[in-house]
VOLUMLUM-9671 format. One record per residue (C-alpha): residue number from 1; chain; x, y, z. Coordinates in steps of 0.25 Angstrom, whole numbers, plus 5000, padded with zeros to 4 digits. Example, Ala and Ser with C-alpha at 12.3 -4.5 7.8 and 13.67 -1.06 7.14 Angstrom:
% residues 2
[1; A; [5049; 4982; 5031]]
[2; A; [5055; 4996; 5029]]
***
This chain:
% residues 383
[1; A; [5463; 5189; 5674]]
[2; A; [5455; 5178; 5666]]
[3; A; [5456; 5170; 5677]]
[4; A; [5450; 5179; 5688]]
[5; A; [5439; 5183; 5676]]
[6; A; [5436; 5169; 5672]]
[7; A; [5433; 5165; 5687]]
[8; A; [5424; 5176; 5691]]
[9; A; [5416; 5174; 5678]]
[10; A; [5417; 5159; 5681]]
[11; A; [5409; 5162; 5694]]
[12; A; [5399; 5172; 5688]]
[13; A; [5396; 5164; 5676]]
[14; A; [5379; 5160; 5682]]
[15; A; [5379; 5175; 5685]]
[16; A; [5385; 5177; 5670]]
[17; A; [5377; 5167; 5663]]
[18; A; [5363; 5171; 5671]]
[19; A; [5364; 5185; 5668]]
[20; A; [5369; 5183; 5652]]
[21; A; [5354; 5173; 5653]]
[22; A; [5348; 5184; 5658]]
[23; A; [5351; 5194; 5649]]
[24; A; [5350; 5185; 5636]]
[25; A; [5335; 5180; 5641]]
[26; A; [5331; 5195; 5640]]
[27; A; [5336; 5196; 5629]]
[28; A; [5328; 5184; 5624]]
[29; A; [5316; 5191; 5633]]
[30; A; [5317; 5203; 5625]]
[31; A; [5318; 5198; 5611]]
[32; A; [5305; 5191; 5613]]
[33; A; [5299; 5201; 5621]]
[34; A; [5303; 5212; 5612]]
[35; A; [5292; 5219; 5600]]
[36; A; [5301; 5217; 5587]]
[37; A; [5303; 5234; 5581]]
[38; A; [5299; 5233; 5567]]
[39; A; [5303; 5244; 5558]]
[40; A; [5296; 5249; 5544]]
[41; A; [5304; 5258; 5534]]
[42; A; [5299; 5263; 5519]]
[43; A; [5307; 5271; 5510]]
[44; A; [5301; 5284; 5505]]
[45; A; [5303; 5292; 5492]]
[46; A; [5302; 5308; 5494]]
[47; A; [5299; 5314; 5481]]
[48; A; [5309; 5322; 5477]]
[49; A; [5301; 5334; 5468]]
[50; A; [5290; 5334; 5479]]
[51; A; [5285; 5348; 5482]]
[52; A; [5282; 5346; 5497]]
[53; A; [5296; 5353; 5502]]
[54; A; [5291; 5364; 5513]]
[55; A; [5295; 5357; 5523]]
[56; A; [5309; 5353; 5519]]
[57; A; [5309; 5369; 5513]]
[58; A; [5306; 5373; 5528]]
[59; A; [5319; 5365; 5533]]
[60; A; [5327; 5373; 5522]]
[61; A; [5322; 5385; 5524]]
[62; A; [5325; 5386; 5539]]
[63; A; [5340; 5382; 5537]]
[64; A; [5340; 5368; 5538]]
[65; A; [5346; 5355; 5530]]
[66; A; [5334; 5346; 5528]]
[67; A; [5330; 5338; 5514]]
[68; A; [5318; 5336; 5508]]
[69; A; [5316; 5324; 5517]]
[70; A; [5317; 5329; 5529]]
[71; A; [5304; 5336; 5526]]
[72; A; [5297; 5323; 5521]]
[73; A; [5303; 5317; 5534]]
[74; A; [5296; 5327; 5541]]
[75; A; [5283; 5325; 5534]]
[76; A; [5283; 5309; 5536]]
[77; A; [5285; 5312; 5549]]
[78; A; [5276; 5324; 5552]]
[79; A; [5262; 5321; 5561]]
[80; A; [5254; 5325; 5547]]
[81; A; [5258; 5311; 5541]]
[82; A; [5261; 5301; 5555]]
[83; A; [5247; 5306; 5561]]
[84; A; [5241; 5300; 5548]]
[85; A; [5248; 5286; 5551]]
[86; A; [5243; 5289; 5565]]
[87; A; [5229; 5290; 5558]]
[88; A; [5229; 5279; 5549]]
[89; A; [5235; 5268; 5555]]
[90; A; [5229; 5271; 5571]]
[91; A; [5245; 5270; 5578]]
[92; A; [5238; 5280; 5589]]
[93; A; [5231; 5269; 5593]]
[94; A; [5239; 5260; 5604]]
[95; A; [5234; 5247; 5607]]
[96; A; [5242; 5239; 5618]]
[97; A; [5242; 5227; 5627]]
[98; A; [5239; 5229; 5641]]
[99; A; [5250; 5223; 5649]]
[100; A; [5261; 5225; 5658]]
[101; A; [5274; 5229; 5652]]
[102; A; [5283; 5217; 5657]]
[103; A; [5269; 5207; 5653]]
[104; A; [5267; 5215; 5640]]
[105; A; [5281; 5209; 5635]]
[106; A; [5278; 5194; 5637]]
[107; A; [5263; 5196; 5634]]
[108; A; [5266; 5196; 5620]]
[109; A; [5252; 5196; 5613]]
[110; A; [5248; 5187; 5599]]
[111; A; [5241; 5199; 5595]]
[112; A; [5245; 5213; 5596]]
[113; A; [5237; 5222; 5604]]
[114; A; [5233; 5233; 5591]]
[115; A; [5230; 5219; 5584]]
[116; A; [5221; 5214; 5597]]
[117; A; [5213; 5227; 5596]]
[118; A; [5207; 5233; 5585]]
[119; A; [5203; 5249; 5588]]
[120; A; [5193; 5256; 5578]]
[121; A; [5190; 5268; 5585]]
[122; A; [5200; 5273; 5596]]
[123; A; [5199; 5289; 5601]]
[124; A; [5202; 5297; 5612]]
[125; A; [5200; 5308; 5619]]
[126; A; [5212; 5316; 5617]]
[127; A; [5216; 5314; 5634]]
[128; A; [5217; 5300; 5631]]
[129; A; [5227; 5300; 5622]]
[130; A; [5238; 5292; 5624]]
[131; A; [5232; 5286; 5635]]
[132; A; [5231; 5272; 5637]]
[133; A; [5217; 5265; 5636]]
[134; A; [5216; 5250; 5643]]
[135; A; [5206; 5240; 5635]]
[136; A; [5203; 5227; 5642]]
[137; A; [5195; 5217; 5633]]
[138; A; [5186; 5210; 5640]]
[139; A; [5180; 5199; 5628]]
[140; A; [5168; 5200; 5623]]
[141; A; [5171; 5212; 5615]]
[142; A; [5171; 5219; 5629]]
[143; A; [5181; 5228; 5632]]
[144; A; [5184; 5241; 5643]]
[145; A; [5193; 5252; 5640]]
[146; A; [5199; 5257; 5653]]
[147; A; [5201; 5276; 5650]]
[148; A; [5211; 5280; 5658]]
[149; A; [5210; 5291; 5668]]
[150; A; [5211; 5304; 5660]]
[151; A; [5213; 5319; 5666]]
[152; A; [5198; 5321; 5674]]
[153; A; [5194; 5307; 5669]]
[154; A; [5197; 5295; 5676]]
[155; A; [5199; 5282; 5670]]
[156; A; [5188; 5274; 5664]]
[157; A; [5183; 5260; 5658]]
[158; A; [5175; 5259; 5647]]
[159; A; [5168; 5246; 5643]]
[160; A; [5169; 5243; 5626]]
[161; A; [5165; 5234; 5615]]
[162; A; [5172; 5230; 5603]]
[163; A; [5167; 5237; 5590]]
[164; A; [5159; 5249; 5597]]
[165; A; [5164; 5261; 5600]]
[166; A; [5168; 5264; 5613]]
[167; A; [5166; 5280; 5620]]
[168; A; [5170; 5284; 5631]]
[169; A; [5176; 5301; 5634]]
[170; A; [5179; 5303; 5619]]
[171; A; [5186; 5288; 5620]]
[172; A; [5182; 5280; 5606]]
[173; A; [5186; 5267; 5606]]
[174; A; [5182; 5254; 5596]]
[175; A; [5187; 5242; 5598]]
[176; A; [5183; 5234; 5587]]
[177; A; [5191; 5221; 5591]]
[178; A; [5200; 5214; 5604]]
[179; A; [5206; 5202; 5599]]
[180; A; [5210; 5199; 5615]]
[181; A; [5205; 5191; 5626]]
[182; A; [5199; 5197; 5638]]
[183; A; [5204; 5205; 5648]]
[184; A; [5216; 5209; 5638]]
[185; A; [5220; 5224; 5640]]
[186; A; [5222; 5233; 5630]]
[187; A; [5230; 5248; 5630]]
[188; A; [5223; 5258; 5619]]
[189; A; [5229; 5270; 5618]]
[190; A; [5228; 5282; 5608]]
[191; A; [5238; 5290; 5607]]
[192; A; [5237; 5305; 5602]]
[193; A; [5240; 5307; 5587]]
[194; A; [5253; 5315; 5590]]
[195; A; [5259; 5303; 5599]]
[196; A; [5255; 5293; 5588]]
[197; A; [5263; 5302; 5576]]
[198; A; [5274; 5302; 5589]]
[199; A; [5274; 5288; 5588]]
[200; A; [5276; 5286; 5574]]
[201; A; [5284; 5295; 5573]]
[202; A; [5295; 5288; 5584]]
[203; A; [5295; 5276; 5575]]
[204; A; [5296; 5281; 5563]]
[205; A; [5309; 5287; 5554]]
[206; A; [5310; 5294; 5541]]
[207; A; [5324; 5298; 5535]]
[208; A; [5331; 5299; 5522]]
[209; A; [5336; 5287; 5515]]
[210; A; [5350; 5295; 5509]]
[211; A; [5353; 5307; 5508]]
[212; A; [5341; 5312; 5497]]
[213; A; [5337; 5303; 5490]]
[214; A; [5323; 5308; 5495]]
[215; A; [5319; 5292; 5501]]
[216; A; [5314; 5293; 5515]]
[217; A; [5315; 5281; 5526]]
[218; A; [5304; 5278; 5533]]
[219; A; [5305; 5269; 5546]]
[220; A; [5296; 5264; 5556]]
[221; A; [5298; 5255; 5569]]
[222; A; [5287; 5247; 5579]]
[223; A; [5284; 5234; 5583]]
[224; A; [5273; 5231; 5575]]
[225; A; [5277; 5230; 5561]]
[226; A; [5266; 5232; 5555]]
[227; A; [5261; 5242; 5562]]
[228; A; [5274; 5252; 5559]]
[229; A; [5273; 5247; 5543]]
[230; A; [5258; 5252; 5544]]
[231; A; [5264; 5265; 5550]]
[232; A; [5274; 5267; 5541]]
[233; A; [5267; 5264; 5529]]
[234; A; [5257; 5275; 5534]]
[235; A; [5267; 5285; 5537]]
[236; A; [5272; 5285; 5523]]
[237; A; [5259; 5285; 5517]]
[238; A; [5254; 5297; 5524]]
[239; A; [5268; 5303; 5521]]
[240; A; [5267; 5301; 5506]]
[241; A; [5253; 5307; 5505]]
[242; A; [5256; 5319; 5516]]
[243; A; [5268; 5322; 5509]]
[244; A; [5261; 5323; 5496]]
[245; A; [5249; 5329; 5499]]
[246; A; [5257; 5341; 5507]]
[247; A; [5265; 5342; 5495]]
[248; A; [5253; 5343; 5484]]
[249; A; [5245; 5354; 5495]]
[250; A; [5259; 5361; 5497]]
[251; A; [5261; 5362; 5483]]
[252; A; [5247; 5367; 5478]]
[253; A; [5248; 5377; 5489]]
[254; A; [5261; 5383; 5485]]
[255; A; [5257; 5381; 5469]]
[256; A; [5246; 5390; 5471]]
[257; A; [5252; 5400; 5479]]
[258; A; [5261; 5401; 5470]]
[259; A; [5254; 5401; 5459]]
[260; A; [5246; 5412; 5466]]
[261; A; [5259; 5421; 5469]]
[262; A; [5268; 5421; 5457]]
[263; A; [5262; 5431; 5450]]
[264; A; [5260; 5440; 5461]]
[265; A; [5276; 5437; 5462]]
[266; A; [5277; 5440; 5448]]
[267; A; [5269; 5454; 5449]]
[268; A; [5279; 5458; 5462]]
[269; A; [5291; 5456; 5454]]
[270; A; [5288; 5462; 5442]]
[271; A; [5285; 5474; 5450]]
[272; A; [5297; 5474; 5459]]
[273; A; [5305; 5472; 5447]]
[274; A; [5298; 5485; 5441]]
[275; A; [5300; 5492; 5452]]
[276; A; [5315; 5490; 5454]]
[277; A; [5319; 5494; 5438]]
[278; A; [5310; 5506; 5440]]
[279; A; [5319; 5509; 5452]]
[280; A; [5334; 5505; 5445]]
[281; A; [5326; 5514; 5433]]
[282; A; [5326; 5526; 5443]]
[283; A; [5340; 5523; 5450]]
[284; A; [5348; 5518; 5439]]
[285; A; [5361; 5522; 5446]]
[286; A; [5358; 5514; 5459]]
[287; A; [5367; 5503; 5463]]
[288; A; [5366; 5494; 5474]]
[289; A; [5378; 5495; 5486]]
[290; A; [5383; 5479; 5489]]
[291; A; [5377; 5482; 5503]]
[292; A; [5363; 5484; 5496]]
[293; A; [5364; 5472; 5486]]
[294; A; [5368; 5465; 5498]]
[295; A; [5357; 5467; 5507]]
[296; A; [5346; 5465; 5495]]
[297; A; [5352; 5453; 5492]]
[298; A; [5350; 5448; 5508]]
[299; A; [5335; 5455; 5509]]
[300; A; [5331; 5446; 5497]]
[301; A; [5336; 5434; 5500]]
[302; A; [5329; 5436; 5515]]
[303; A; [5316; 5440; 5509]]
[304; A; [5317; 5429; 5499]]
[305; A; [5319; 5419; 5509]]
[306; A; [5309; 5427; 5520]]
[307; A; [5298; 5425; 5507]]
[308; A; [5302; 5409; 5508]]
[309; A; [5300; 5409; 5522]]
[310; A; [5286; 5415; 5521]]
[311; A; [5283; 5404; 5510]]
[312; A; [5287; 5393; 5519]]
[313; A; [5281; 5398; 5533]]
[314; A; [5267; 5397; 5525]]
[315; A; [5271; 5382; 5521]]
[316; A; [5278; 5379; 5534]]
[317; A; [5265; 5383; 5541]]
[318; A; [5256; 5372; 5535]]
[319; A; [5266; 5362; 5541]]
[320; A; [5269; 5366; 5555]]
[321; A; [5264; 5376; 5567]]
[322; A; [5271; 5389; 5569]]
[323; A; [5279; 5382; 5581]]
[324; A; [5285; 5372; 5572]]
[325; A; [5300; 5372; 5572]]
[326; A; [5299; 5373; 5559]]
[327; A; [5291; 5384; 5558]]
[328; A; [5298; 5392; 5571]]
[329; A; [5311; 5390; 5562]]
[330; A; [5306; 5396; 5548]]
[331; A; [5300; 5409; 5556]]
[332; A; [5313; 5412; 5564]]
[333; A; [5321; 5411; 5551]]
[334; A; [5311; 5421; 5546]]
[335; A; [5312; 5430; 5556]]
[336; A; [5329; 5429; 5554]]
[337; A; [5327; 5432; 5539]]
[338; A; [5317; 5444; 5543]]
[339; A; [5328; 5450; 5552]]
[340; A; [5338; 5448; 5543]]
[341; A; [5329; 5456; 5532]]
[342; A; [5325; 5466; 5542]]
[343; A; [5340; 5470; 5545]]
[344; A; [5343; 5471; 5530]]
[345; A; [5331; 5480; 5527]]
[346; A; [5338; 5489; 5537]]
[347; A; [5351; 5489; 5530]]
[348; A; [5342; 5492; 5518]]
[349; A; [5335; 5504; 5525]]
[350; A; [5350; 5510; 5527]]
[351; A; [5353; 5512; 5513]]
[352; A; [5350; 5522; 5504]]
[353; A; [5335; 5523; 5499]]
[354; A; [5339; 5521; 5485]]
[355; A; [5345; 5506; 5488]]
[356; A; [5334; 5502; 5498]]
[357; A; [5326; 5504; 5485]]
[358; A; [5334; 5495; 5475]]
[359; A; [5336; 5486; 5486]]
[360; A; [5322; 5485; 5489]]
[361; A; [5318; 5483; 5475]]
[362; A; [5327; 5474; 5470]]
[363; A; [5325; 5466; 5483]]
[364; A; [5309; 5465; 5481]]
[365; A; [5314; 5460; 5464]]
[366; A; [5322; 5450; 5469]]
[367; A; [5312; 5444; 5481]]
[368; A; [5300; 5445; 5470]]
[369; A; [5309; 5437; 5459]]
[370; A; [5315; 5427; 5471]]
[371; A; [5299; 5424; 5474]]
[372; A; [5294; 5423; 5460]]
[373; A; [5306; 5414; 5458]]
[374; A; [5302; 5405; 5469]]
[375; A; [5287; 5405; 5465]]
[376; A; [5289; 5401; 5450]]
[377; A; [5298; 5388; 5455]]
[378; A; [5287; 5383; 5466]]
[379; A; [5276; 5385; 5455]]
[380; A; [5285; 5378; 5444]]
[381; A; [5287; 5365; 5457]]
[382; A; [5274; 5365; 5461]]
[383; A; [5268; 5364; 5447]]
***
């Protein structure tokens, strides 16, 4: 009953209100403890008549529902643009202070430890990638860097002096300034390109704002605010120009293979065309069965789209390796077409001669004028 209840926590009430003290000065603890997670977001407008779609053509021809910005979302996102924000803004450099984890919360520094340091020259041998290096100022524009052990090699200290250049086993390093005081420790790392893309890559997000109104979102978080606008501002930068210089190079190329191939299209055409009146000419009486018209209908469509494939495979493979899922995907549905052609050329080879002739010919009419067809709209858009 109430009674009974209120006693017992009548007689518990120091243990009640010592552990609610507890648990509200962690809370305190943590909010000052804490690093603040900022967040940067931009709004993008995708041009709507740009002429870059391979990407977004590949998704559609391999069955799948994705929009024209799901392949810009790929692009912004690919290693091609975050490994130049990689490049431009050094984030593959990491910079710490060199403290116990528990003492690292309360030692909250005035100055950050990227701010304290100032790198101009930082490479590695690739077996020290992502290995942690410890710096120890000493004053006096003295300072050792400690190697660790690596393989065969065992670990090492190396003495160093702000603004030279510093060598040691393919290590460059150049500190040009410590704004420390001595015997402050310091943890350099520099990480492979592939895990500094990785890293950008976790704290960023692209998607749609609506259903296509062709607006991308672009958002970004970290605990340094000005380090993630820096990053963000770079991403779209190198996202804008990658996404028009593909665009311009994808379509010079494919303007002057077209240019190149429609009149060799034209010739092929006119002469399948000729070639099937002169048969109709000789076998004016030849009519086609519902079986036959059936199967020419299906071989065409199949070729037709057998002859897209092969235009695509050629764009695909300036964009990904041949063990891509994307490019694995596009060869099986070519081998499903090709076995689906190859059991309606036999169903062809069972009729008489007479209709594996018109079917022939009228099938090579129809490809020739599908591919013309095709060719003259791609000139026209990329003119």
């Amino acid at each position: 009953d109430l009674r009974q209840l209120w006693s017992v926590l009548s007689f518990n009430k120091y243990k009640i209100i010592a552990c609610s003290g507890m648990g509200l000065l962690f809370a305190v603890v943590y909010l000052v403890i804490a690093s603040p997670v900022y967040e940067a977001n931009a709004l993008v407008q995708v041009e709507a008549d740009k002429q870059n779609q391979i990407l977004g053509d590949v998704q559609s021809l391999l069955g799948g529902t994705s929009t024209k910005s799901d392949a810009e979302i790929n692009l912004a996102r690919s290693r091609m643009v975050l490994g130049r924000a990689v490049e431009e803004l050094n984030t593959d450099q990491v910079i710490e202070y060199n403290s116990a984890p528990i003492l690292g919360w309360f030692d909250r520094k005035a100055i950050k430890a990227e701010d304290a340091v100032k790198l101009n020259v930082f490479s590695v041998p690739p077996a020290l990638e992502n290995k942690q290096l410890v710096l120890v100022f000493h004053g006096n524009k003295k300072y050792s860097l400690t190697i660790p052990e690596v393989g065969n090699k065992s670990e090492e200290t190396v003495e160093g002096e702000l603004g030279k250049l510093l060598s040691s086993g393919g290590l460059l390093l150049n500190v040009t300034k410590i704004s420390a005081d001595g015997g402050q420790e310091f943890l350099l790392t520099k990480q492979s390109q592939l895990a500094a893309i990785e890293q950008i890559k976790s704290n960023l997000s692209i998607g749609d704002v609506g259903k296509d109104t062709g607006i991308l979102a672009f958002n970004y978080v970290g605990v340094d605010k000005n380090k993630i606008q820096a990053i963000l501002n770079s991403v779209i930068k190198n996202y804008e120009h990658q996404d028009k210089e593909f665009g311009v190079l994808s379509a010079g190329r494919s303007l002057d293979f077209i240019e190149k191939q429609l009149p060799v299209t034209k010739d092929s055409l006119k002469d399948a065309e000729d070639k099937l009146n002169e048969f109709r000419h000789k076998n004016a009486t030849l009519d086609l069965s519902l079986e036959a018209q059936s199967v020419m209908q299906n071989l065409t469509k199949i070729e037709s789209e057998l002859t897209s494939l092969d235009t695509k495979e050629a764009e695909v493979a300036e964009l990904f390796t041949k063990d891509h899922p994307n490019y694995q995907a596009l060869t099986e549905k070519k081998k499903v077409l090709q076995k689906a052609k190859d059991d309606l050329v036999k169903r062809v080879a069972a009729m008489p001669q007479l209709q594996q002739d018109v079917i022939r010919l009228t099938r090579d009419v129809e490809i020739e004028q599908q591919v013309y067809m095709q060719l003259l709209n791609k000139q026209q858009e990329f003119s």
